[in-house]
C-alpha positions in Angstrom: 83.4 -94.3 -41.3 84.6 -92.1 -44.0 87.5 -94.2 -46.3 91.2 -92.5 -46.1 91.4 -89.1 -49.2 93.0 -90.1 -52.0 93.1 -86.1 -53.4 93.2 -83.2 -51.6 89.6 -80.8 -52.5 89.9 -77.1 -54.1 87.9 -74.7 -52.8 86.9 -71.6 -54.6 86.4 -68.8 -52.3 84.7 -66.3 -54.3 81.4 -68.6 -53.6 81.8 -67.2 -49.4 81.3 -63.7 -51.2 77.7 -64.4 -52.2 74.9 -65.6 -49.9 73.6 -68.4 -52.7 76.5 -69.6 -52.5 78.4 -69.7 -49.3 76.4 -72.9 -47.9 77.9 -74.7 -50.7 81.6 -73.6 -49.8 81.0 -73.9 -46.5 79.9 -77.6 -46.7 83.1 -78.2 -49.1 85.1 -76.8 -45.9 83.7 -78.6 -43.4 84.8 -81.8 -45.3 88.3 -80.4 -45.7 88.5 -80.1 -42.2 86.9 -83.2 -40.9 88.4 -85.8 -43.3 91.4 -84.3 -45.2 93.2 -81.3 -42.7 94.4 -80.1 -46.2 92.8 -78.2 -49.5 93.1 -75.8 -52.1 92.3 -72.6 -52.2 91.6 -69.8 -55.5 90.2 -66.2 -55.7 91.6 -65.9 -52.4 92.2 -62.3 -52.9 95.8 -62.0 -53.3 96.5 -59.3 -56.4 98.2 -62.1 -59.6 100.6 -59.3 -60.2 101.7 -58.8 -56.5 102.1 -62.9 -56.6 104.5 -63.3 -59.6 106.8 -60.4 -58.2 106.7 -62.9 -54.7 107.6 -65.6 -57.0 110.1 -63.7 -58.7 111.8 -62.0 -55.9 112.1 -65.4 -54.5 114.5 -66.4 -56.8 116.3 -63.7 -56.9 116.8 -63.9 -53.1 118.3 -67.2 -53.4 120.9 -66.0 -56.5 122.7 -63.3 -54.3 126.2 -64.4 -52.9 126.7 -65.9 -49.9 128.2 -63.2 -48.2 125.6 -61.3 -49.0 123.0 -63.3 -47.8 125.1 -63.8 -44.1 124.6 -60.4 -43.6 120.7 -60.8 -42.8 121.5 -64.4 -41.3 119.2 -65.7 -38.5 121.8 -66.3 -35.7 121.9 -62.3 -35.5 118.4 -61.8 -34.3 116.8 -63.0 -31.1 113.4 -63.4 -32.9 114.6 -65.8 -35.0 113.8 -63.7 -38.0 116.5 -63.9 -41.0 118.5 -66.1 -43.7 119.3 -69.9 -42.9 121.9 -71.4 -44.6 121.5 -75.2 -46.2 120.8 -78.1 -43.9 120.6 -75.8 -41.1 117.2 -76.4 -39.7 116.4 -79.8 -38.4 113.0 -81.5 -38.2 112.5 -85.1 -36.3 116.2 -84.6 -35.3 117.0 -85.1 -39.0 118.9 -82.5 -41.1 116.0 -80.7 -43.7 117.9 -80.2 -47.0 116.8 -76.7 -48.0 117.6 -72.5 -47.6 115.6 -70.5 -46.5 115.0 -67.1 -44.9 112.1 -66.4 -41.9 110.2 -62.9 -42.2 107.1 -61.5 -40.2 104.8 -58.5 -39.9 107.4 -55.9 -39.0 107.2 -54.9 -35.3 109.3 -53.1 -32.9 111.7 -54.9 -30.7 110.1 -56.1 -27.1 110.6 -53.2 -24.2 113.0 -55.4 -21.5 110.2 -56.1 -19.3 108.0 -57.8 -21.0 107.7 -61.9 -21.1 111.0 -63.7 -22.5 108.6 -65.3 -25.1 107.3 -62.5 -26.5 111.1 -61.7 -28.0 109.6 -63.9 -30.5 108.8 -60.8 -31.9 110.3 -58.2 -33.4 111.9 -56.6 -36.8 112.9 -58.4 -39.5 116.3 -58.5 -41.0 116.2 -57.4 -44.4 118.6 -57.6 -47.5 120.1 -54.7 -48.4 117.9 -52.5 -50.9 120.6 -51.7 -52.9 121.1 -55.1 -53.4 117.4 -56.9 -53.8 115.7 -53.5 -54.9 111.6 -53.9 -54.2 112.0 -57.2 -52.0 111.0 -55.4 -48.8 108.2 -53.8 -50.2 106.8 -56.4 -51.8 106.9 -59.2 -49.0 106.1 -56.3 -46.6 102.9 -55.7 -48.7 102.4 -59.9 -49.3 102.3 -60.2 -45.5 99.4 -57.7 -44.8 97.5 -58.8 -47.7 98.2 -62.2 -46.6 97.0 -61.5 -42.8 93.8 -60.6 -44.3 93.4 -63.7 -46.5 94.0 -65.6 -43.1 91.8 -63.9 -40.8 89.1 -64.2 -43.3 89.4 -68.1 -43.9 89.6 -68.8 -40.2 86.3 -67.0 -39.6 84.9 -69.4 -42.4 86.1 -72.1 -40.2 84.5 -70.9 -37.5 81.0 -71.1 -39.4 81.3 -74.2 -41.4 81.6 -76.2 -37.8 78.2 -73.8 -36.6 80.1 -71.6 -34.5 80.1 -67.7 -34.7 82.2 -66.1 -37.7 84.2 -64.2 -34.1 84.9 -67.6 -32.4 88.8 -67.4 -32.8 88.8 -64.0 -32.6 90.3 -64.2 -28.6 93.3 -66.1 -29.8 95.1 -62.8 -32.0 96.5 -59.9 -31.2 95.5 -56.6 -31.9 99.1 -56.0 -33.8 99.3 -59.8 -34.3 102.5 -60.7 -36.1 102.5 -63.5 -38.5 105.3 -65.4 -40.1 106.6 -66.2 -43.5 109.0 -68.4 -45.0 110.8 -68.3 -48.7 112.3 -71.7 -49.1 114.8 -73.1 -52.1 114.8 -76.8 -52.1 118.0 -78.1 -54.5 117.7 -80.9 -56.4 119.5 -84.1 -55.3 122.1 -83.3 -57.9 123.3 -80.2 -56.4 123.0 -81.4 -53.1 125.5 -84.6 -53.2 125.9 -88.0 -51.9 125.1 -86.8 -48.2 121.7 -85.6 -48.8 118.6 -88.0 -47.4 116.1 -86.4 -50.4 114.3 -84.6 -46.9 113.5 -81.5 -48.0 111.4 -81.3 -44.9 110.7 -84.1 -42.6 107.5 -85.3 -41.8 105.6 -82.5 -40.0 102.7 -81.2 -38.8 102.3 -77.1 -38.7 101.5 -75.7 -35.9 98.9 -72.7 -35.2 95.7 -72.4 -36.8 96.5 -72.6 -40.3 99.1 -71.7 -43.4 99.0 -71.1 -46.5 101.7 -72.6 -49.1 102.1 -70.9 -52.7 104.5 -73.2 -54.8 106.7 -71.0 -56.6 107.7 -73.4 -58.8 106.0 -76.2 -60.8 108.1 -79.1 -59.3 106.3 -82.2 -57.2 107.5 -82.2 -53.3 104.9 -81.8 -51.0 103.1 -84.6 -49.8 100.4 -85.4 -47.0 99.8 -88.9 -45.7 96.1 -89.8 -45.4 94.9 -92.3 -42.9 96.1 -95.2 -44.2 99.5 -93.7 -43.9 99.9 -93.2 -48.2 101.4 -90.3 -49.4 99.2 -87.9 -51.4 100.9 -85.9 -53.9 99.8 -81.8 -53.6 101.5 -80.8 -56.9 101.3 -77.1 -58.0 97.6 -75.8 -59.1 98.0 -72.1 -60.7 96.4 -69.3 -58.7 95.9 -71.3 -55.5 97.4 -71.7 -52.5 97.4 -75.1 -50.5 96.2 -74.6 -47.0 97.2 -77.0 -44.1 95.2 -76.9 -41.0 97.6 -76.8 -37.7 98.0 -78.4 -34.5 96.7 -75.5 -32.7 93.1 -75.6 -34.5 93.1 -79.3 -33.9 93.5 -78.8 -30.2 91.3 -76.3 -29.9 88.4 -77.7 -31.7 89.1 -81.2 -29.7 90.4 -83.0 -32.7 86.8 -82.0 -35.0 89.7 -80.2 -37.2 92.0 -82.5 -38.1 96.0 -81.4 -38.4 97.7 -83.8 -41.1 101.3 -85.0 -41.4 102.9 -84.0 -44.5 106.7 -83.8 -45.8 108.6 -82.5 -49.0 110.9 -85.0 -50.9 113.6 -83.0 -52.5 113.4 -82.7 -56.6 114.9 -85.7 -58.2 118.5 -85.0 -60.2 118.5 -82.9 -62.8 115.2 -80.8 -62.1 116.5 -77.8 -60.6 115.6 -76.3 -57.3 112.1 -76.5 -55.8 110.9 -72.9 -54.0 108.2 -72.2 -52.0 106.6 -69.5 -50.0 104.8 -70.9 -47.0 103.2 -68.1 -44.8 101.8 -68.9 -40.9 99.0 -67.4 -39.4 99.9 -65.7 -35.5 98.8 -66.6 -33.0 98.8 -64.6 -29.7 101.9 -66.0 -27.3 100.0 -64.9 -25.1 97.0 -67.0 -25.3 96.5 -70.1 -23.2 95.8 -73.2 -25.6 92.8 -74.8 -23.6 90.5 -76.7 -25.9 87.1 -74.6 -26.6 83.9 -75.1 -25.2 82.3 -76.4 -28.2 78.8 -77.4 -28.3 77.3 -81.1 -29.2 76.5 -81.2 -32.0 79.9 -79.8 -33.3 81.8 -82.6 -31.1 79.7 -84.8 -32.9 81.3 -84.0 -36.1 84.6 -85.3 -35.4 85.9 -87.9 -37.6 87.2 -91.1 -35.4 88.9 -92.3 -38.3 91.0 -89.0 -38.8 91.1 -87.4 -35.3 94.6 -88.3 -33.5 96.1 -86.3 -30.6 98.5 -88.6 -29.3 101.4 -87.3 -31.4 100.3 -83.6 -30.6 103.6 -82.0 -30.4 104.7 -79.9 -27.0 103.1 -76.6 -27.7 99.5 -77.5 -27.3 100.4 -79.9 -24.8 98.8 -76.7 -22.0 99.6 -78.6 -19.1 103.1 -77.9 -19.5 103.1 -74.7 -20.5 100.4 -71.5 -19.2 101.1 -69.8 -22.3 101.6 -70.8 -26.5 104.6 -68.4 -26.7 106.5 -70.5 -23.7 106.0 -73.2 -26.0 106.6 -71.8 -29.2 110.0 -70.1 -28.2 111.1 -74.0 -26.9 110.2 -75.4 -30.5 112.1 -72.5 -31.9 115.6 -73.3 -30.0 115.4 -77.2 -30.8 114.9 -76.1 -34.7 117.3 -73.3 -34.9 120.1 -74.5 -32.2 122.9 -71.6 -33.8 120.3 -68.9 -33.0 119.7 -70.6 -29.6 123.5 -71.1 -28.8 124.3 -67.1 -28.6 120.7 -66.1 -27.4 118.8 -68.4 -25.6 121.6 -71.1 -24.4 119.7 -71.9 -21.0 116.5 -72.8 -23.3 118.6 -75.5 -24.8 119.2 -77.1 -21.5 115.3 -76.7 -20.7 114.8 -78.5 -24.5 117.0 -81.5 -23.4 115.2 -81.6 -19.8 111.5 -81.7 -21.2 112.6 -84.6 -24.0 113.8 -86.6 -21.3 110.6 -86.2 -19.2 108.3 -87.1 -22.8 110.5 -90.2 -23.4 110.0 -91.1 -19.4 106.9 -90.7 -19.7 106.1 -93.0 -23.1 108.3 -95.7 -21.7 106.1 -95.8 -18.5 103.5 -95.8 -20.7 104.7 -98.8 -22.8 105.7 -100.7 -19.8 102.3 -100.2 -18.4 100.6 -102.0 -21.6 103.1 -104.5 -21.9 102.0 -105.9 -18.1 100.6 -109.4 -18.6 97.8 -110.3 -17.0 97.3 -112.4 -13.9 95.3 -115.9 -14.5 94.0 -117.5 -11.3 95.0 -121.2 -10.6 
């Protein structure tokens, strides 16, 4: 049994681009994905000068006045695409201590007749050009060249567990939208005596996979290994750190492991943390079944790693018959002001299916707590 990581690998991918060398990147994968559920990644394909302007538009973003910024605010669009104000977002039912603003590959709103779900997608709400000159383009152009950098990596997936470089290929959309976040994380200075230090609470993503460039060289992120230490994933220049979701997990029966991980708000006096996490889509309308994977990749999976019991609702497929049922649920119990005024009978639904989880745990623990029967 492999011993808990105590650093998380970096993995050049310029070594998949030449047949000498991909076995070697593909073995350095496979253990990425079987112990860790988290790595580095460099020469990934992403133009340096189209990643500073990211970085630097970022910042920008997050100096404009708040009126300004409430004009592209979340809680006016049904996709839950748009500007979140501090402490708005909650995770584990605590308040995460950051701003932030949601984009995605720009598509056109849903005609009224297709699934409620699929309002998950839909145009973005952008800042005015006048007032952020170049942001549009540039995240516009980020999120294509980003959707390529995704597809490509989860097709090396695919081969380093011995399956065909198309094996995931059923689970996207031929106009697949994926999300991105641009995140400020203030430090505990500016954020007061009411602030936990949770920039984000302990989390696993969900999905395949995402990809997080630190915009800033501040420590924040951490993963927890196996022996439930935090692991430090400070900033590495010209890489992005890749998390492997809940979704690949499922699919792969737990051979892909999906790691908890957290970010600690910057101590006093460092200034604010950013970050620009982007998600790779999924289909909504996919059903999350595990795959039929053959022996010897079952074999792989890591017993000391591999846990599903805390798999969170939206790969749980006998409650749902579709991921974007699921996803839109998750969605409305994060972002309740964006629920309130467009989804309001979702909340009620949110409420409902918590009380039927914590029913079912407590039968659960009652169950194991039984004592046994001695004779005499």
């Amino acid at each position: 049994m492999a011993a808990a990581f105590q650093e998380i690998p970096v993995l050049d991918l310029s070594l998949a681009r030449d047949p000498a060398s991909k076995p070697e990147l593909l073995g350095q994968l496979r253990h990425a994905l079987l112990q860790v559920g988290f790595l580095y990644i460099k020469n990934y394909g992403v133009p340096e000068e189209l990643t500073q302007r990211v970085i630097d538009q970022s910042r920008a973003l997050f100096e404009l006045p708040l009126e300004q910024k409430l004009k592209f605010e979340m809680k006016h669009s049904p996709h839950f695409l748009g500007y979140s104000r501090l402490a708005n977002e909650i995770t584990k039912e605590q308040v995460d201590w950051r701003e932030q603003i949601d984009l995605a590959t720009e598509l056109p709103t849903p005609q009224p007749d297709e699934p409620r779900y699929r309002w998950l997608r839909g145009p973005n709400l952008w800042p005015d050009e006048q007032v952020l000159p170049g942001f549009k383009h540039t995240f516009t152009d980020y999120i294509d060249r980003m959707a390529k950098v995704s597809t490509d990596f989860t097709s090396l997936v695919a081969e380093a567990l011995g399956l065909p470089a198309t094996a995931f290929d059923k689970y996207f959309d031929s106009d697949q939208q994926h999300k991105l976040k641009i995140v400020k994380y203030p430090d505990l200075s500016e954020l007061g005596s009411d602030a936990t230090g949770q920039g984000v609470g302990p989390h696993k993503d969900s999905m395949l996979t995402s990809y997080l460039l630190q915009a800033s060289d501040h420590r924040g992120l951490q993963v927890q290994n196996s022996e439930g230490e935090w692991i430090d994933a400070l900033p590495i220049p010209g890489t992005l750190v890749v998390a492997i979701g809940q979704g690949l997990e499922a699919l792969t029966s737990g051979v892909c492991v999906s790691t908890t991980h957290q970010v600690v708000s910057p101590d006093a006096g460092a200034g604010p943390r950013f970050s620009v996490p982007f998600f790779q889509g999924v289909s909504y309308d996919a059903k999350f079944g595990e795959m039929n994977l053959p022996d010897h990749v079952l074999a792989l999976k890591n017993k000391l790693r591999a846990n599903k019991d805390d798999v969170e609702m939206t790969f749980k497929h006998d409650m749902f018959d579709h991921i974007g049922e699921a996803t839109l649920l998750n969605r409305v119990k994060s972002h309740k002001d964006v629920a309130e005024i467009w989804y309001p009978d979702l909340l009620d639904e949110v409420k409902h299916r918590k009380e039927i989880l914590k029913s079912q745990i407590s039968t659960q623990l009652s169950k194991a707590q039984v004592p046994l029967k001695t004779s005499g």
